[in-house]
C-alpha positions in Angstrom: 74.5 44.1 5.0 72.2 42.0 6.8 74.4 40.3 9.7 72.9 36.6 10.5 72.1 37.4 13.9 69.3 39.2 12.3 68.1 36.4 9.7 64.5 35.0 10.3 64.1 31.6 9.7 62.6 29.6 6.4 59.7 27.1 7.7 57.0 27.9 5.7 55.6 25.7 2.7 52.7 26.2 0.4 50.5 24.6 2.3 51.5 27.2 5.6 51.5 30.4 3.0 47.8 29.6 1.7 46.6 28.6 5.6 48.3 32.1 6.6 46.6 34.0 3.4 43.7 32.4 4.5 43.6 33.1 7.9 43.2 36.7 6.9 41.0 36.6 3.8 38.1 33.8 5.7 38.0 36.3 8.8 35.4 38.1 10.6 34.8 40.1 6.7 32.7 36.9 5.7 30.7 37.6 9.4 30.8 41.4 8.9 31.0 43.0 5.4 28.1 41.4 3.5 25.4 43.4 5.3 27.1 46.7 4.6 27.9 45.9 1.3 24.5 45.0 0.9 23.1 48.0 1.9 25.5 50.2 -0.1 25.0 47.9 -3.5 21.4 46.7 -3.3 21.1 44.7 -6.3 24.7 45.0 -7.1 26.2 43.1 -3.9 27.2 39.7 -6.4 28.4 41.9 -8.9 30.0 44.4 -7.0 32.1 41.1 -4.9 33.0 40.0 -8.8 34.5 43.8 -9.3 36.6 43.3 -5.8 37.5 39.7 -7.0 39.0 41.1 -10.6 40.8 43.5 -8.7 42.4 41.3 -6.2 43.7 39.3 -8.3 45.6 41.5 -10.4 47.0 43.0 -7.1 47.5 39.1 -6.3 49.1 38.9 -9.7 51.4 41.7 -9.3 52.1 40.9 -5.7 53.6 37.4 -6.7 55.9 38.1 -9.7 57.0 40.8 -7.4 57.4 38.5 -4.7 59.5 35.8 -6.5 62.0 38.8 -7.4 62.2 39.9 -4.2 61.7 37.6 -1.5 62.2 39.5 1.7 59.9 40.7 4.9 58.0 43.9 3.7 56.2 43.1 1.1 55.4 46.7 -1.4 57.2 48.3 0.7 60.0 46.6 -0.8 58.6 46.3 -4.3 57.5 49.9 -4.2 61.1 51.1 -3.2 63.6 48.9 -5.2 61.2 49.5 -8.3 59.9 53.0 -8.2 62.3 54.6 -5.3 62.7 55.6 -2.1 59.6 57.7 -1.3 57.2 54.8 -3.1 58.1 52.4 -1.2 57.8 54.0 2.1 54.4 55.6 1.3 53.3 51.8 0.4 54.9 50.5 4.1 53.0 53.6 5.8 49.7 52.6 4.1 50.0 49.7 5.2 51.2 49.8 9.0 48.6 53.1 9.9 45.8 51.1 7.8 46.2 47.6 9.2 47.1 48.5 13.1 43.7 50.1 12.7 42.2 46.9 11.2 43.8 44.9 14.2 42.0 46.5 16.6 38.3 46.2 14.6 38.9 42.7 14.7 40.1 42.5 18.4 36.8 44.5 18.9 34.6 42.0 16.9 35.9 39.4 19.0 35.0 41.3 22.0 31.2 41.9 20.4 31.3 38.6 19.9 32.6 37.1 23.1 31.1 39.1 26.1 29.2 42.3 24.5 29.4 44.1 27.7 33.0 43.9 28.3 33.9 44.1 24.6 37.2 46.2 25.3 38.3 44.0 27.7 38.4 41.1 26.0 39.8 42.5 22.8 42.9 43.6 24.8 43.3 40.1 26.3 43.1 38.7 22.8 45.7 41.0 21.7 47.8 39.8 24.5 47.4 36.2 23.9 47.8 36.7 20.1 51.4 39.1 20.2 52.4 36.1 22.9 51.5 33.4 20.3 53.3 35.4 17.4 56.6 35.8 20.0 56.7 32.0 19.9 57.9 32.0 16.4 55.9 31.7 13.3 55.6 27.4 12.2 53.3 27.8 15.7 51.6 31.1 14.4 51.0 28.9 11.3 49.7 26.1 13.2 47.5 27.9 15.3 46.1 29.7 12.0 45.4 26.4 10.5 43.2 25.2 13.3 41.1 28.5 13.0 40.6 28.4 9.5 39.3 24.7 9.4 36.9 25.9 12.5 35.7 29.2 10.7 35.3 26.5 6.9 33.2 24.4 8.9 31.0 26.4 10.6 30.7 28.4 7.1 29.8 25.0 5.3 27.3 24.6 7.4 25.9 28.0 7.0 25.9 27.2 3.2 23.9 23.8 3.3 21.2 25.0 6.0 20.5 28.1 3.7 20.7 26.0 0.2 18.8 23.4 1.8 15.8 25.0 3.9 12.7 25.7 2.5 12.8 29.7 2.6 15.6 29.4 -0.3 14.5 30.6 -3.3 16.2 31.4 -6.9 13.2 35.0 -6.5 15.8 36.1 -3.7 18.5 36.2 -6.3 16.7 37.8 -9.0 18.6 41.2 -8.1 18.1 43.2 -10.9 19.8 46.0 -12.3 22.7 47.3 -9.4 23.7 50.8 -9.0 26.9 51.3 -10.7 28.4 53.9 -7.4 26.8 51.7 -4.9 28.2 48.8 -7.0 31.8 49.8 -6.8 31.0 51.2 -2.8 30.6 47.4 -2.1 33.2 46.4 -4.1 35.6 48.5 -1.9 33.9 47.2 1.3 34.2 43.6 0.6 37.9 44.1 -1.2 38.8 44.9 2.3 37.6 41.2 3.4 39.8 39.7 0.4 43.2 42.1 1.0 44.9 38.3 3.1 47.0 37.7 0.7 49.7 40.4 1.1 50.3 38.3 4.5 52.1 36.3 2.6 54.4 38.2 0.6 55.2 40.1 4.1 56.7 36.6 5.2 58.8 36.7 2.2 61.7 35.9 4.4 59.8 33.2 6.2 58.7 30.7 3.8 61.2 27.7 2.2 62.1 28.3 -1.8 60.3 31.9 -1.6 60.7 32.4 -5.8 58.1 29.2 -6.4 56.2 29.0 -2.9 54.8 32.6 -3.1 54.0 33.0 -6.5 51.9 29.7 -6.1 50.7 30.6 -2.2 49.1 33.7 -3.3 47.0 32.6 -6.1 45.7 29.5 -4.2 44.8 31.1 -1.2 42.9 34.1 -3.1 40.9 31.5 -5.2 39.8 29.8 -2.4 38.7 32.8 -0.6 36.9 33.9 -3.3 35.1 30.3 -4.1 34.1 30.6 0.2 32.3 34.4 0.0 31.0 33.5 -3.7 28.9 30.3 -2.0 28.5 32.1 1.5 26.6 35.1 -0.5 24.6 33.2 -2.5 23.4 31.0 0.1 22.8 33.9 2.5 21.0 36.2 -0.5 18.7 33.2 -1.0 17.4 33.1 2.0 17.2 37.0 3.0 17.3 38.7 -0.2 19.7 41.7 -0.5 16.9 44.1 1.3 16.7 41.3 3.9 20.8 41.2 4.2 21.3 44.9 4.1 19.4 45.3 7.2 20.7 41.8 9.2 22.9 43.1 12.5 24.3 39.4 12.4 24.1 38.5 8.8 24.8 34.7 9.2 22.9 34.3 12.1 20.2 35.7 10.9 20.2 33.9 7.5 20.5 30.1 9.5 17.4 31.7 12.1 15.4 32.8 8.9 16.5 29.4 7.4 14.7 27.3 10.3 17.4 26.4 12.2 18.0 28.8 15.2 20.2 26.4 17.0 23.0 27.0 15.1 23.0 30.8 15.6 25.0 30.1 18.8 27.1 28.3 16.4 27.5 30.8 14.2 28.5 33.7 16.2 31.4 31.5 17.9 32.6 31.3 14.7 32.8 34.6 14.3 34.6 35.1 17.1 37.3 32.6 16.0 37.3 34.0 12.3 37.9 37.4 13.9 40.5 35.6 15.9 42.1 34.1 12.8 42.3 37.7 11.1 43.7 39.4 14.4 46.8 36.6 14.3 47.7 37.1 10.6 47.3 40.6 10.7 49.5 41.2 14.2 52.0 39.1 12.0 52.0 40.9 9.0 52.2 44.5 10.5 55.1 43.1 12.6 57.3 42.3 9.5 56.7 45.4 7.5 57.4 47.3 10.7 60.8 45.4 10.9 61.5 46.0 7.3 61.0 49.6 7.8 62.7 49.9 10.7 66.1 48.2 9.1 65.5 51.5 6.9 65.8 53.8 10.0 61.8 55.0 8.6 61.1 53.6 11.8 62.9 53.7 15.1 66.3 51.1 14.7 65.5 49.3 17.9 62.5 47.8 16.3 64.4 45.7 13.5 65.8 43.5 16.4 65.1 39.4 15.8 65.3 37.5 18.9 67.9 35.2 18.7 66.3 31.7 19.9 62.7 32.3 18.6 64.4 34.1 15.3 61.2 36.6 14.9 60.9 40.3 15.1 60.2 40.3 18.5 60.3 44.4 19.4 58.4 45.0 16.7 55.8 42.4 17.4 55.4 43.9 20.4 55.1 47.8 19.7 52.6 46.6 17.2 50.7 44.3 20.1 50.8 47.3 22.2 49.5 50.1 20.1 46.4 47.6 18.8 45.3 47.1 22.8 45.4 50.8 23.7 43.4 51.2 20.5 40.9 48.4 21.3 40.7 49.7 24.8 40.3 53.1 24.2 38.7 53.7 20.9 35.7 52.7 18.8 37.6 51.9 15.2 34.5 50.8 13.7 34.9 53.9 11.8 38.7 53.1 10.9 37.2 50.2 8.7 36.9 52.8 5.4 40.4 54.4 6.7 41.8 50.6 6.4 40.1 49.8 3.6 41.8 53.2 2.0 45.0 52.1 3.4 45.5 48.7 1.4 43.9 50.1 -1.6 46.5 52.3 -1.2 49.3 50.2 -0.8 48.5 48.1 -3.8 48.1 50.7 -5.8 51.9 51.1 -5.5 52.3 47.4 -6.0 50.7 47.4 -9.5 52.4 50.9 -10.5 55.9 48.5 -9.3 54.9 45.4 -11.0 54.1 47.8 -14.7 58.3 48.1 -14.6 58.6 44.7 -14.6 58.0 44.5 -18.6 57.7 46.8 -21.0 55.7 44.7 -22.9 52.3 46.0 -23.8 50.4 42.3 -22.8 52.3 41.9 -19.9 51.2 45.2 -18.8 47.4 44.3 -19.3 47.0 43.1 -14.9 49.0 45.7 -13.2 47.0 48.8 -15.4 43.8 47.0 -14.3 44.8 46.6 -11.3 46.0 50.4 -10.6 43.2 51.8 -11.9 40.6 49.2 -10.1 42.6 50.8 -6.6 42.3 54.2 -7.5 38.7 53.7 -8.4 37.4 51.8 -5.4 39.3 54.0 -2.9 37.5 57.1 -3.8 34.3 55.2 -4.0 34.6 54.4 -0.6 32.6 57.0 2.1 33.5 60.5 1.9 35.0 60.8 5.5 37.0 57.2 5.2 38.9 58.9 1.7 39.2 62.3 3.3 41.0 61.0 6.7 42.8 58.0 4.5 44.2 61.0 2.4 45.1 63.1 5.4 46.9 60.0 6.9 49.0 59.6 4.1 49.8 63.5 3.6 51.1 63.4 6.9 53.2 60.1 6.1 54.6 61.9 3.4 55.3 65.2 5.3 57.5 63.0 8.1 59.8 61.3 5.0 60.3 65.0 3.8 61.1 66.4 6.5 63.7 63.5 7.6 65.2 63.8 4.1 65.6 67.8 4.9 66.9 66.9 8.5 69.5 64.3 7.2 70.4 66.9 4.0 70.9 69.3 6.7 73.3 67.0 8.7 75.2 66.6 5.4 
């Protein structure tokens, strides 16, 4: 039993679930995916961003009525184990601690890019810093603080939107895109489904938010629309301006769209954005990890030490802190531009298991209709991703699974 020395605290509404879903899903993936999506899809990149749309919301559908069942810090790694068992469950956590430390430091490393090119390590560890500090502080301010950078990152994507809509190199041409590629199609799909996977930030925070049964269940969807409504707008705008072989080969995709557009000016603009919306993705993600990491640590799957809340600030503050730390000796160490496909892997992954979860739910053939879709739609786009991102995502997870055997055979042995 859960003592209450080790109870976070409710403070989060709707409003703060969406802003945090948000924070996550409006990142530096707006900045950063549509060029590589591009130039895997062609013609298909509209398409292939409805595909990864479909699929995120049926893992955003599954996610929620699992949620409102079970309204604890964890997210599927909760679902997976009360629903499907033990193993499930912690595969699901795995996939999604391994995958998303990795993401943490790409973003802290696009902020670096963004900030001081030269000394791009360097500031992505200080970001980290400042970021793990801001999440110790408790989460209404980590809520706060997301809500600022998401109104920043809308703006300066508004504005990205009207220049391109409104210059004179638009054109509806640029957006006659043919017939797509059906592999490169679903390539892109999996690229940009990495920008839109937000949303299981909230249900991680399912011990977090006030009334968790209604507030989730309605954060989830909200916050995955509006995403969706922001990339929809953001692509066409962009597309009409550079085309799909014009996007596919842009270094700074936005920036190049408002230069090509007429209006260099805001290029400056733009990229500080991107720096904040990489910002705003780093926050919710530290914040995330950190609660699945203390939900598997109350399962001894991870050392104990880490499922410690501190008792004035009421927040995971150990783990919150491994976490901090193993994201800045990536980001000062390693390239993980590369670990983008092995995240991407990762959450695919880990929702697979939430839509095999949410199929128990109801035995009822309908009812059943979203989670198939969305367990096949994983499955699908994970192996459509790069051949080295699905070989090392697979290896990742074999040796996740080899650790939980060989515990179990340690703790049988004990017996």
């Amino acid at each position: 039993m859960t003592s209450s020395g080790s109870e976070l605290r409710r403070t989060l509404g709707v409003g703060d679930a969406v802003v945090v879903g948000l924070g996550s899903m409006v990142g530096a993936g707006i900045f950063a995916a549509l060029a590589p999506a591009a130039r895997a899809a062609g013609s298909g990149l509209l398409p292939g961003l409805a595909v990864a749309a479909v699929v995120a919301y049926c893992n955003a559908a599954s996610s929620a009525r699992l949620a409102a069942l079970y309204p604890a810090s964890g997210g599927t790694y909760v679902y997976g184990r009360e629903r499907l068992g033990e193993f499930w469950g912690y595969l699901a956590g795995w996939s999604f601690v391994v995958g998303k430390t990795a993401s943490c430091a790409a973003m802290a490393l696009t902020v670096g890019a963004y900030v001081r090119p030269d000394q791009a390590h360097a500031v992505a560890v200080a970001a980290v810093v400042a970021l793990t500090a801001a999440n110790y502080g408790g989460v209404r301010k980590s809520a706060w603080l997301t809500r600022a950078i998401v109104a920043v990152v809308l703006a300066v994507l508004a504005s990205v939107v009207v220049v391109c809509l409104g210059s004179g190199e638009a054109g509806a041409g640029r957006l006659d895109l043919g017939a797509p590629d059906g592999a490169g199609l679903l390539q892109a799909a999996g690229l940009l489904f990495f920008a839109f996977a937000g949303y299981a930030r909230i249900a991680t925070l399912g011990e977090e938010v006030r009334d968790p049964a209604r507030t989730i269940p309605r954060a989830i969807p909200l916050a995955l629309g509006i995403a969706l409504a922001v990339y929809a707008c953001v692509a066409v705008a962009v597309l009409s301006v550079l085309g799909p072989d014009g996007l596919g080969e842009a270094t700074a995709p936005l920036a190049d769209a408002v230069r090509a557009a007429g209006v260099p000016g805001l290029a400056p603009v733009v990229r500080a954005g991107a720096a904040v919306a990489a910002l705003g993705s780093l926050l919710a993600l530290i914040l995330g990890v950190s609660r699945t990491t203390l939900a598997m640590a109350k399962d001894r799957h991870l050392p104990g030490a880490l499922a410690v809340v501190h008792p004035r600030f009421r927040v995971p503050h150990r783990a919150e802190l491994a976490v901090g730390a193993a994201v800045a000796v990536l980001a000062a160490t390693v390239d993980v531009r590369g670990a983008i496909g092995f995240s991407s892997f990762g959450v695919l992954a880990y929702y697979a298991v939430a839509n095999a979860s949410a199929w128990t739910l109801d035995s009822a053939p309908v009812a059943r209709v979203v989670p198939a879709v969305g367990l096949v739609g994983c499955v699908v786009l994970a192996f459509s991703l790069p051949g080295v991102s699905v070989v090392v995502g697979a290896g990742v997870l074999a040796v996740g699974a080899a650790a939980y055997g060989a515990r179990r055979w340690a703790a049988g042995r004990r017996t």
